[in-house]
N, C-alpha and C positions, 0 to 999 in steps of 0.2 A: 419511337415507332415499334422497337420492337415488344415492349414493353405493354402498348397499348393492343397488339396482333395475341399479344399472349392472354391479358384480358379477356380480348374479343371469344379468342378462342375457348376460356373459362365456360365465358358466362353460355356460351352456346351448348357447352357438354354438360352444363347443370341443370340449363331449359330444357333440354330433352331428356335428360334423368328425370327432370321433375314429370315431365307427361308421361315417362313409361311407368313412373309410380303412382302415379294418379291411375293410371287405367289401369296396373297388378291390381294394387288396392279395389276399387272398383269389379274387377272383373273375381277376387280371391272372394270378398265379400258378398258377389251380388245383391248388393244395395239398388245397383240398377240394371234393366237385361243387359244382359251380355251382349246384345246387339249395340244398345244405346250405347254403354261404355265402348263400342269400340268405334264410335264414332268420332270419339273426346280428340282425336290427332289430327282429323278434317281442319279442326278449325284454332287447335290450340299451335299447330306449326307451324301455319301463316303467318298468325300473332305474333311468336317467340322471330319470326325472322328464320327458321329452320328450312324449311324448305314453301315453295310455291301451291297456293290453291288447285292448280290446274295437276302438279304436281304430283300430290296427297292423292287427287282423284284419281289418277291412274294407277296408282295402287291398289284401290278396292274393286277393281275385277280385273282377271288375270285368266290364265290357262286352264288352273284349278277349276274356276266358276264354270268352263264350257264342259271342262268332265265329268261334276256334279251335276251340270243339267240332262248329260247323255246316260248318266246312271240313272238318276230319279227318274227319267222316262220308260227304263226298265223295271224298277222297282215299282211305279205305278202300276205298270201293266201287269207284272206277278202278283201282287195285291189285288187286285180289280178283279182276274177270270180267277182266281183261289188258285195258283199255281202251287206256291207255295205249301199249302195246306198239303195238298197229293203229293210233294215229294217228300213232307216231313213225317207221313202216314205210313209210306210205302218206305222210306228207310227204316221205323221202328217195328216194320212188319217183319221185316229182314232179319233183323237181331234177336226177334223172339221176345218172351213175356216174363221170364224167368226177372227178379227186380234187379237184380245186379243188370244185367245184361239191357234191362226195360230202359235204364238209368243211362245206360252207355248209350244207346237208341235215339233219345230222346237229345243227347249233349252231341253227339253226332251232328242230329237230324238240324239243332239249332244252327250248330257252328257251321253246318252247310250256308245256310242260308244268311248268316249274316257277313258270309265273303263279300253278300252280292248287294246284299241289303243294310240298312242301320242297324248297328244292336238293337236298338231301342224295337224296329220293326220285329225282326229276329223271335227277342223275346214276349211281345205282344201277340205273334201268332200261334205261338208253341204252347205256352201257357194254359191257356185255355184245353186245348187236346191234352194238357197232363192233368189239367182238375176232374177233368169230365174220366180220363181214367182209373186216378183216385179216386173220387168217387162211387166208381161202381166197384173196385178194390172193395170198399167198406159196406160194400150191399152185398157182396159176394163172401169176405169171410164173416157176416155175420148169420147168414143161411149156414154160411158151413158148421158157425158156432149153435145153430139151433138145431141141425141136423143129426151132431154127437149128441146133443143133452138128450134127441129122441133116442138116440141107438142103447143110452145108457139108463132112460125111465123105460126101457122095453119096447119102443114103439120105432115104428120108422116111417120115418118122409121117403116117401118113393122117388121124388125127385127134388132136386137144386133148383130151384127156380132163380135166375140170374135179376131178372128183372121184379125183384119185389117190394116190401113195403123199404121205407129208410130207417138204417139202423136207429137204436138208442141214441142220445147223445152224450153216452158214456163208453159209448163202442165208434167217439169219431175217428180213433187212431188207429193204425197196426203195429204191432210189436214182432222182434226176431230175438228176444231174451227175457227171462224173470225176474225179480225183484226179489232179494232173500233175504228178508224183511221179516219183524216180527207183526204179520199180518194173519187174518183168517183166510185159507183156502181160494173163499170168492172172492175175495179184495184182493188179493195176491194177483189173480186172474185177471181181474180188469187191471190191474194197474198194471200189470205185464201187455196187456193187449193194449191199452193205452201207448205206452212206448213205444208197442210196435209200430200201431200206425204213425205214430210223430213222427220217428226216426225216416220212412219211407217216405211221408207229407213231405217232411225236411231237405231230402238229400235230392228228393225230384226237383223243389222250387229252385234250389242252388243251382241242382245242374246245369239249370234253363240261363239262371241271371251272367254264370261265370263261362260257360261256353256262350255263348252270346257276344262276351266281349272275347272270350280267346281266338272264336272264329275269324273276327275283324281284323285281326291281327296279321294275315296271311295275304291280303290283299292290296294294294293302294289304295280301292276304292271302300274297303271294308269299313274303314273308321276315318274320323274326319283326322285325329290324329296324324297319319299316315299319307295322308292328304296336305295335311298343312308341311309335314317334312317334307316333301315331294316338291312341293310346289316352292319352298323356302332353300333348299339344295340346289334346286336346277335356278334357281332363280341368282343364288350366291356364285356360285358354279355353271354358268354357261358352257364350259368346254368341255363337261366331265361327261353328262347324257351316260351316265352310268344307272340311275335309276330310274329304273321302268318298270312296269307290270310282269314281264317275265322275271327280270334279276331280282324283284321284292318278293316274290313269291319262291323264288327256288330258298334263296334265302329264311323265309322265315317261315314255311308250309313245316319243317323239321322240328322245328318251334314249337310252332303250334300243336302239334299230332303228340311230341311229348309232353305238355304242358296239361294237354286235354286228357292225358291216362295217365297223370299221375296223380292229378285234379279228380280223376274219378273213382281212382285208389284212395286217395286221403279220405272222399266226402266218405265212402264206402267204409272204410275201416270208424274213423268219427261217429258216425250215427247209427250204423250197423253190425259192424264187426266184418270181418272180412274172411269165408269161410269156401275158399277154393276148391275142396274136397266137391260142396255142391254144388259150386257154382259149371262146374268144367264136368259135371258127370253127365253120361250121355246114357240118354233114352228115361230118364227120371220119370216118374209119373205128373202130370200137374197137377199142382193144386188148384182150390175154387179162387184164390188172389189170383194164380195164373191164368186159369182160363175167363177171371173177367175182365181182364185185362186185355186179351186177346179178340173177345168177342168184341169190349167198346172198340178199340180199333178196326177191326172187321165190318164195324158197323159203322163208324165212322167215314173209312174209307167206301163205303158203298155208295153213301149218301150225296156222295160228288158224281155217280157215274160214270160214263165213259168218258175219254178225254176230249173236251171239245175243238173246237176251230181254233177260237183266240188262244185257248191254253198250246195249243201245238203249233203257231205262227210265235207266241211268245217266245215258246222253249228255242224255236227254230232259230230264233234274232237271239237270243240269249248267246247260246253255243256259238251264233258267229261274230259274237261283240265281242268273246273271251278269246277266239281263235286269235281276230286280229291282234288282239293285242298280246297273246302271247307271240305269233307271228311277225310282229311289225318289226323288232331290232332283236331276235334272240338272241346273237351273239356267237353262238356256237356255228351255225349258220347263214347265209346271207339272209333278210327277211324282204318282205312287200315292201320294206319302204325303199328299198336299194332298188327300185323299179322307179324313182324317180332322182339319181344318182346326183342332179347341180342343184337340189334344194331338197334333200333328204333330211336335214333337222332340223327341214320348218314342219316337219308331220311329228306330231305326240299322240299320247294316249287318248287325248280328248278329242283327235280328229277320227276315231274308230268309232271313240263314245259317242258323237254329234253325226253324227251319217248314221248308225245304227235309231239313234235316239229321236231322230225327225221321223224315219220309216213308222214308228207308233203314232204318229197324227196321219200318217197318209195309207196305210192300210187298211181296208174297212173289216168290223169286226164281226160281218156277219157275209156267207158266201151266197150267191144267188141260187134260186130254188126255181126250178121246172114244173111249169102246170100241165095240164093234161095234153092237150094240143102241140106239147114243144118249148112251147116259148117261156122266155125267160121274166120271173115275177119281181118287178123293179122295189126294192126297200129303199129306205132312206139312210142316207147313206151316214152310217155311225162310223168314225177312225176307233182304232183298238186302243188309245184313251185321249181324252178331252183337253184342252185347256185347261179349266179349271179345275179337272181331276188331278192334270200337272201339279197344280197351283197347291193345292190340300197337303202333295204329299213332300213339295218343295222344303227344305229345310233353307228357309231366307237366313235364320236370324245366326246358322253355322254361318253362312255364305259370307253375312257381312260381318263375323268373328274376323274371318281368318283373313278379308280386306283387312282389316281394322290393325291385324298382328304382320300384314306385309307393311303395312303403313308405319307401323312404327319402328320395325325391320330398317325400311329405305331411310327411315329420318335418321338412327342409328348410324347410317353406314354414312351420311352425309354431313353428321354432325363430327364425326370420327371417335363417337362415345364408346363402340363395340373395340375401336380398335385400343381407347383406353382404359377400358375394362381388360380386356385380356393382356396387356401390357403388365396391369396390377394381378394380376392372375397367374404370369409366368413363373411362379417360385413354387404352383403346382409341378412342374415342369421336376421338382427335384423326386418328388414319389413314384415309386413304382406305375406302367403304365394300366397295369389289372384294377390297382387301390385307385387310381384318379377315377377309373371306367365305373367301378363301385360303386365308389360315393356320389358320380353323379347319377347314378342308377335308383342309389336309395331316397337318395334326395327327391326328386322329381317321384317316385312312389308314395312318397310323403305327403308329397302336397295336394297329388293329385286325387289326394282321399277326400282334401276339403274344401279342393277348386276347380271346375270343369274339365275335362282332358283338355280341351281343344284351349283353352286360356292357358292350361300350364306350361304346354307346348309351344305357344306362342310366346309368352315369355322367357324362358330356356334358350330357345333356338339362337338368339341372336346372341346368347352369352355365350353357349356351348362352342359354336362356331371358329368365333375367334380366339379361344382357349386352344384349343386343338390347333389352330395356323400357330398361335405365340407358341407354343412348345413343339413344332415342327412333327406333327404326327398326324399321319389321314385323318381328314373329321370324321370321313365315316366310322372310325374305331369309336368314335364317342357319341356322334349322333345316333346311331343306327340303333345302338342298345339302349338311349334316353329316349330314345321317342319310343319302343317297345315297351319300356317299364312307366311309361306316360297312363298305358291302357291300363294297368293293372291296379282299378281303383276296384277294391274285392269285400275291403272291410263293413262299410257301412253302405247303407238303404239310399241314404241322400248324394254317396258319391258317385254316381251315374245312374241316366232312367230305367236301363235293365234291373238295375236293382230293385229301385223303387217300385215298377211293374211286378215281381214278381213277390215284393213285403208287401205289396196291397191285400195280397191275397189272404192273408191271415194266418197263416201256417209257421211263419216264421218270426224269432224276436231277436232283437238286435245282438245278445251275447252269442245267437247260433251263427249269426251272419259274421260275426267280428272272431269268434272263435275259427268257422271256416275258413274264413278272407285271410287272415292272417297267414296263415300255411300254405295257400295258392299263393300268397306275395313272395313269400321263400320261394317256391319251388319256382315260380315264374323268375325270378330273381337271378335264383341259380341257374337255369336253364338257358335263360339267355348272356349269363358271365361264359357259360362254357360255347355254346356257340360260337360265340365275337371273338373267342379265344383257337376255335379250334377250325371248325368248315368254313365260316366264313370269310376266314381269312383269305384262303385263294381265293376265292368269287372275287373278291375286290384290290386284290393284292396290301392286303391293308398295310405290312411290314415297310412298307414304301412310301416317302413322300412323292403325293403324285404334283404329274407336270401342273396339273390345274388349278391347282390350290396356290394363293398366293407366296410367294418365295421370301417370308419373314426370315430374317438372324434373327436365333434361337440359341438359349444357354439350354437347352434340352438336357435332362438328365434320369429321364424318364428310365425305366427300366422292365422287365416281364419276372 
């Protein structure tokens, strides 16, 4: 009997190996959507005997799905009345035109907005406001180049005219240096002004693609990423209710704010040079790149007007969708949810998001107008967005990913495969605890270059987990930095849509992006080793095995 119980036991931990390798496989390759692949556990678990049909299905929606629906109600509505647009105008108004400074503006302006919104969204709206700037960049220093050749054949343009014909297209680029070259005078010249403009084309598209994802990073709701840890944590750890939208954010806003100036040091020094004298000199004269650059914004910004109805009912539910939730369990003080003290941790993040996120179908987007007599002129009555408008901007095929990566989660923890995995994993337990934190840092950066975030993470989570119980040391010392170093897919075009959005554009080729990427993976790298190592630690008392985590014996030999 016993004999046959051990069997039993085999063959059930080799059937569920076998399905999470079929769906890595599947979901690494995208052979097929990543939605479809993560369906392959619905019906391959029934099959093997692992767990029940009815089962499986309650897996694939969870808490996660009601938060995602109360964000993308939000993100609809900023999309729809151009919200978005006016704060990513009016933040690079702020910072001035100078290019350093344009460039910092612009990576700002993004990483603002993809707290709130997808990267992918993020970098789809920004983009566009930095071509249209570039652009007139290259209509403005080429007046300024016809302007000198007047001044120097005798003659003179009386004025700059910003708005004229389009340059050559031998004058598509700017340059900030020469070429010392054994070239003629003119050719020297274009090919220096060539440079120029590349260098600036270049460092703008990056800074859109890589703040985009750095922004995500700061929020639960920023990236799906961060989402699947969230909901796979509390999901493993019922008791802990340690990570919420306020502790993820105090946590890695530090992160993020240094990753994004050193990410804008790098691109800056890489394709430009990095020339502090001018950059920080105050009262400079501008130049024609700077003030066209100032004008398309100025004009840009005009073009939206005043701020309307929806854009100011939007922002209003925005700011009180972020309150609650930073509100709800802050920690440091009592929050809103201790206003319902005998079932205060059945309220989450997505009971903020889903009350906030229905008020966008029931408030109408237009206010009533008075005719002449008094009375009120009845419209038909439009909500500030639609169903189907919902529907567009829905991300189905994340939603039914990260079912797909709890489903395999639960089969894991039911087959008892996670706990014999980390069982064979304990003799990490004898390396230092920084070198384990590393290598699963680097690893997961690796892959996530040539397999979705949201799949890599999904796969990881369930190994990471009980690595961390078998060697008796908080997860969070090891989750918290591998799901961070998840986002940092930086190298190539095809390893997230931000990328790919902004290599459409043409300005960039893949040695500049894998040249760049490379050096935000270090710095993001190192960034968040020193973090996990340093602030973090109190937030979470990481030095501590907590009560919550299961109470495995441990030959621990880990060390700092």
């Amino acid at each position: 009997c016993l004999q046959r119980q051990k069997l039993l036991i085999y063959r059930i931990h080799t059937e569920c190996a076998y399905t999470l390798f079929v769906v890595a496989i599947f979901w690494l390759t995208e052979a097929l959507p990543l939605a479809v692949s993560a369906l392959l556990p619905a019906f391959m678990f029934p099959l093997f005997g692992i767990m029940t049909s009815k089962q499986v299905a309650s897996a694939y929606f969870k808490d996660f799905h009601l938060l995602l629906i109360g964000v993308i109600c939000l993100a609809t509505s900023i999309e729809k009345w151009n919200l978005h647009k006016r704060v990513a105008l009016k933040m690079v108004m702020l910072v001035g035109v100078n290019p350093a400074w344009l460039t910092l503006g612009f990576m700002v302006s993004c990483a603002f907005l993809s707290m709130w919104l997808s990267n992918t969204s993020a970098a789809a709206m920004v983009m566009p406001i930095v071509e249209a700037v570039a652009q007139q960049i290259i209509k403005a220093e080429a007046e300024a180049d016809e302007l000198e050749m007047s001044y120097s054949n005798g003659s003179i343009n009386p004025a700059l005219e910003l708005d004229g014909r389009h340059a050559h297209p031998s004058y598509t680029l700017i340059g900030l240096y020469t070429f010392k070259q054994n070239l003629s005078p003119a050719e020297a010249e274009r090919k220096s002004r060539k440079d120029k403009y590349s260098g600036i084309f270049k460092v703008m598209c990056l800074c859109v693609a890589y703040s985009a994802t750095i922004g995500g990073l700061t929020t639960i709701t920023g990236t799906s990423t961060n989402l699947i840890f969230s909901e796979h944590f509390n999901s493993r750890y019922p008791n802990c209710q340690c990570i919420n939208f306020g502790s993820w954010f105090i946590l890695s806003i530090p992160i993020a704010v240094t990753i994004l100036l050193l990410s804008w040091v790098w691109l800056q020094w890489l394709f430009l040079g990095f020339d502090f004298k001018n950059m920080f000199k105050c009262g400079k004269k501008k130049t024609a790149r700077e003030k066209a650059s100032s004008q398309v914004i100025r004009e840009e910004y005009k073009k939206l007007g005043p701020i309307s109805y929806p854009e100011t009912v939007t922002l209003v539910l925005f700011i009180l969708m972020t309150l609650l939730w930073f509100t709800r369990d802050p920690g440091f003080i009592p929050g809103w949810s201790s206003l319902f003290p005998t079932y205060k941790s059945y309220i989450t993040d997505s009971t903020a998001a889903l009350v906030i996120g229905l008020l966008f179908f029931i408030i109408p987007a237009k206010t009533l107008s008075r005719t002449s007599n008094g009375e009120n002129t009845v419209f038909g009555y439009i909500p500030l967005i639609t169903w189907k408008e919902f529907q567009s901007c829905m991300p189905w095929e994340i939603a039914v990913l990260v079912g797909g990566g709890f489903a395999l989660a639960d089969g894991c923890e039911v087959s008892k495969l996670s706990e014999w995995v980390a069982n064979k994993l304990t003799p990490l337990g004898s390396l230092p605890l920084w070198l384990i934190i590393l290598i699963s840092c680097l690893i997961v950066t690796s892959v996530t270059e040539v397999a979705s975030n949201p799949a890599t993470i999904t796969i990881f989570l369930p190994i990471l987990s009980p690595l961390a119980e078998a060697i008796h040391v908080n997860p969070l010392f090891i989750l918290i930095p591998a799901t961070l170093c998840t986002s940092f897919a930086f190298l190539l075009p095809v390893a997230n849509p931000a990328n790919a959005i902004v290599f459409s554009y043409g300005h960039l080729t893949i040695m500049d992006m894998v040249k760049a990427g490379l050096g935000i993976n270090i710095i993001g790298v190192a960034v968040v080793m020193l973090a996990i190592m340093t602030w973090i630690v109190p937030i979470f008392d990481l030095y501590t095995y907590p009560s919550w985590a299961p109470n495995i014996p441990s030959t621990n030999g880990t060390g700092l």
